[in-house]
N, C-alpha and C positions, 0 to 999 in steps of 0.2 A: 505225705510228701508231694503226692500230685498237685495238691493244690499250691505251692509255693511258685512254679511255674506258669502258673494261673494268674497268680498274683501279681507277678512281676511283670506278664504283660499287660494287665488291667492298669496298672502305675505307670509301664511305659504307656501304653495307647493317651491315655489321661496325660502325660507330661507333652507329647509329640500333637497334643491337639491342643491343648497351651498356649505351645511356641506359634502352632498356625494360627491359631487364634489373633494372638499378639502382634504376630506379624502383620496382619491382615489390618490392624488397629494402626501401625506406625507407619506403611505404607501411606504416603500423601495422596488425596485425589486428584486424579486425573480430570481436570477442568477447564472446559473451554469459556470463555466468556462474548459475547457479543454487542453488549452495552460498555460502553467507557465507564459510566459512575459505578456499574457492576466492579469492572478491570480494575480502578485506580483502588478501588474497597480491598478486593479482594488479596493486590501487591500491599496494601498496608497489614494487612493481617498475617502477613508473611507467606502466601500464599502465591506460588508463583503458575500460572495458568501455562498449559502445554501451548495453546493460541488465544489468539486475540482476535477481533477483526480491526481494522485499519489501521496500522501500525502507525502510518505518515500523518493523518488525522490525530490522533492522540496526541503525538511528539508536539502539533500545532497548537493543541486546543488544550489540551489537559499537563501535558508536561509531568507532573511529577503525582503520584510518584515515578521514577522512571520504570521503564519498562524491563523487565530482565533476559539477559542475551539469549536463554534456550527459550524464551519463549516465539512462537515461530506467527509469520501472519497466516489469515487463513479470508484476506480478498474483504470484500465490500463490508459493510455492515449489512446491508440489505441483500446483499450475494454474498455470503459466504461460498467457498469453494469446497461443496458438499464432498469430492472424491475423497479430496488431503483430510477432509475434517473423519469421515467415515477411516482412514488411514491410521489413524493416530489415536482412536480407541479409546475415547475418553469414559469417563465413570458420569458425568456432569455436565450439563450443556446449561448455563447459564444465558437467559435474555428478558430483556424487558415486553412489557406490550406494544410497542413502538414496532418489535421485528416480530411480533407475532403470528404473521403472515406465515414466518418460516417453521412454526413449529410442527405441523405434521412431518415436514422432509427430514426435520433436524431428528426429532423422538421414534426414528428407524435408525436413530446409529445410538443414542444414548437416550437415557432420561433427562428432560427439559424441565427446569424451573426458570418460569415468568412471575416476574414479580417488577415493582417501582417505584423509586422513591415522589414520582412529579405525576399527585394528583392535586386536585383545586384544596386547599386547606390545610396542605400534609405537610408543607415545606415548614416547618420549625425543628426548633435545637432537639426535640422531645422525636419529630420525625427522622432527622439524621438518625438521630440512637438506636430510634428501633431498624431502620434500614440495616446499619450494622450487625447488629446482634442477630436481625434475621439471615444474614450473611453465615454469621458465625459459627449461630444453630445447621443450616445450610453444611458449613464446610468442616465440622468439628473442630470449629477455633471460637467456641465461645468464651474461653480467658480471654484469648486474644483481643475479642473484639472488646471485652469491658475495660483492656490495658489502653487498647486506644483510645475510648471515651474519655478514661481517665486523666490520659497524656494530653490529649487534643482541652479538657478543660481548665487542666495548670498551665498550658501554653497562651490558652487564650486570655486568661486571667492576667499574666506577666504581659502580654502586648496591652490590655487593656491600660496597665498603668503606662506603660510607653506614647500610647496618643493621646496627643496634644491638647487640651481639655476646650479650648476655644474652637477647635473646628466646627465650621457647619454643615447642616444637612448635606449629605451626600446626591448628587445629582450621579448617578453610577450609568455609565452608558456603552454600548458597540456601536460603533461604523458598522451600515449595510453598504450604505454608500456617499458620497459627500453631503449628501441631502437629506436621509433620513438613518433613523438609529433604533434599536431596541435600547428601551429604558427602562432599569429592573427599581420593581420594588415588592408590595405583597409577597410573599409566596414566592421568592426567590431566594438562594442562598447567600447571596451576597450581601443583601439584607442583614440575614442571621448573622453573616460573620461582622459587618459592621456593628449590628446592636450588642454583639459580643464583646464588643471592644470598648462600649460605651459610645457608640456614633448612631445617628439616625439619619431617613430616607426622605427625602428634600420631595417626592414624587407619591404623592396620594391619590392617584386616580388608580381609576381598576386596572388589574393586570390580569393578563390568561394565566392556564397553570402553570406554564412556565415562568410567572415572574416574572415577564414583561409586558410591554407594552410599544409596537412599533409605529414610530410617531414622524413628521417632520421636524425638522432643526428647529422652525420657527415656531414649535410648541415649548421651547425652553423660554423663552423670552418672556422675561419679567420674575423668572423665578431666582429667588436669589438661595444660592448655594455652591457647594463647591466641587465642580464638575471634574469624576473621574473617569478618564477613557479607558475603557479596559480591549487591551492587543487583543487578535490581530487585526491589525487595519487592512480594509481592502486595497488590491492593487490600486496607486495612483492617490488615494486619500489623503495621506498627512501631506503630501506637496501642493492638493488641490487646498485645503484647510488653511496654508500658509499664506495664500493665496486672497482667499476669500475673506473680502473684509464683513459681509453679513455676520461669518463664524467671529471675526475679530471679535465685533463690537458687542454680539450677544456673551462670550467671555467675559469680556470690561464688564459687561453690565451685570454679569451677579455677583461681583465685588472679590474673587477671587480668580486666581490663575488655575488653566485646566492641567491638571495630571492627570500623569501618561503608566499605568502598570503593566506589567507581563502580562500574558496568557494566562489562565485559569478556567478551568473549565464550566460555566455558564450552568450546567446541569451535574453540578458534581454534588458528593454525598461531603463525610467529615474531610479526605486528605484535601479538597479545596475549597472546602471552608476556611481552614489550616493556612492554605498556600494564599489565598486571596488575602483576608487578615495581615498575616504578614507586609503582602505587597504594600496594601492600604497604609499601614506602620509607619512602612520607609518610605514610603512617599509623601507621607503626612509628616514627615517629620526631616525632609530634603527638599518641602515644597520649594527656598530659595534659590534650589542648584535646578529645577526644572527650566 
C-alpha cells in the first residue's frame, strides 16, 4: 500500500516537469538585435525583438518589415545604451561583425551571436537562404524561416512574369551627393532581386562586398541602360539634379528615363529582396507616369 503514494508522486513530479519543460519551449526568446538585416529577418520570421538599435534609421532605410510597437530602441547602432539593454534581460544578443567592437560589453549581460550575411562572394539567392535558416536555427523558427523562402520564391516568380520583357540593364544607383553615387552590382542584393525577376546589371566593373561601387556621375556616360535611383536622396539633391543639365543630358543619353523607387535597405537579407523587386515591378511597369 506504501508504495501507491510513492507512485503518485513519481507521476506527479514527471507530469509538473512536463509542463516546465513545455513551458520553457513556448516561451519566445528574449532577443535583442543590433544589425537591421539581422531585425528586418528576424520581424519576418514573426519574431518580434524586445529592442533594436536605431529605430529612426531603420524607418529610413529599411522600412519594412515594419517594426513592431513593444519593441523599444536601445540608441546607436554603434552605442547601444548598455544600462536599458542590461535592463530588459534578454536571452539573445544578436549583431553583425560590423558592431563587433561591442561584443565583450554586450556578452556581460547575454549571450552574443555575430554572424553576416556581406562577405565578398556570399551575396547570392543560395546566401540569402542560408542567412535565414541560420536565423531560424538561431531562434527556434526553422519552419518559419523555410515558409519564408518558400513565400519570398512564389512572390518572386509572379512579379517575374509582371516585368516588362523589353527592359534593359539596370543601371541601379544612391545619391551620396549630387556628384557622386554608389552603383550596385556584383555581390549586392539588388542584383539578386533584379535577376530574380528576369532583369540584369547594366554595371560590370568590380564592386567591394558590399555590392557597390562608389563612382562620379561622369562614370555613367556612355552606358546605355535604364537608370534606377533608389530613396533616400540627400538633403538638397533631387532640386540640385533638376537643375543640372550634365545629369539632364547623361539621362537622354542612355535612351531611357531615370526612376525614382522607395527606400530599401541596401544591405538587406530576403524581406528586401522582396520589398525592392516589388519596387522595381511598379516602376518598370508606371515608367510613363514618372
Amino acid at each position: 500500500m506504501a508504495s501507491k503514494p510513492l507512485h503518485f508522486f513519481i507521476v506527479f513530479f514527471a507530469f509538473c516537469a512536463s509542463n516546465i519543460l513545455n513551458a520553457a519551449q513556448i516561451e519566445p526568446l528574449r532577443v535583442i538585435s543590433i544589425d537591421w538585416t539581422q531585425t528586418e529577418t528576424l520581424i519576418a520570421l514573426g519574431i518580434t525583438p524586445i529592442a533594436m538599435a536605431q529605430q529612426s534609421g531603420y524607418n529610413s532605410w529599411v522600412r519594412e518589415p515594419a517594426i513592431p510597437n513593444s519593441t523599444e530602441d536601445i540608441g546607436l547602432r554603434s552605442q547601444p545604451n548598455l544600462e536599458r539593454l542590461a535592463e530588459l534581460k534578454p536571452d539573445k544578443i544578436f549583431i553583425s561583425p560590423l558592431f563587433g567592437s561591442l561584443t565583450p560589453k554586450l556578452s556581460r549581460i547575454a549571450p552574443v551571436t555575430e554572424f553576416t550575411l556581406y562577405k565578398k562572394d556570399n551575396i547570392t539567392w543560395e546566401g540569402l537562404k542560408g542567412f535565414t535558416r541560420r536565423l531560424g536555427e538561431e531562434t527556434n523558427k526553422q519552419k518559419e524561416a523555410n515558409a519564408l523562402i518558400y513565400s519570398a520564391e512564389q512572390t518572386l516568380m509572379g512579379l517575374a512574369d509582371k516585368t516588362p520583357k523589353d527592359t534593359p540593364p539596370l543601371l541601379m544607383i544612391q545619391f551620396m551627393d549630387s556628384r557622386h553615387v554608389r552603383i550596385f552590382g556584383t555581390n549586392s542584393m539588388y542584383k539578386i532581386a533584379a535577376n530574380k525577376i528576369g532583369l540584369k546589371s547594366a554595371w560590370q566593373a568590380e564592386t567591394n562586398p558590399w555590392g557597390f561601387s562608389l563612382i562620379g556621375i561622369d562614370q555613367l556616360m556612355d552606358i546605355k541602360g535604364q537608370i534606377i535611383i533608389i530613396k533616400p536622396l540627400p538633403a538638397g539633391v533631387e532640386r540640385s539634379l533638376q537643375r543640372d543639365q550634365f545629369w539632364q543630358y547623361l539621362v537622354k543619353n542612355t535612351g531611357q528615363p531615370a526612376l525614382t523607387v522607395e527606400p530599401t535597405w541596401s544591405f538587406g537579407a530576403i524581406p528586401s529582396t522582396l520589398r525592392f523587386a516589388e519596387q522595381l515591378t511598379k516602376a518598370l511597369n508606371n515608367k510613363e507616369k514618372q
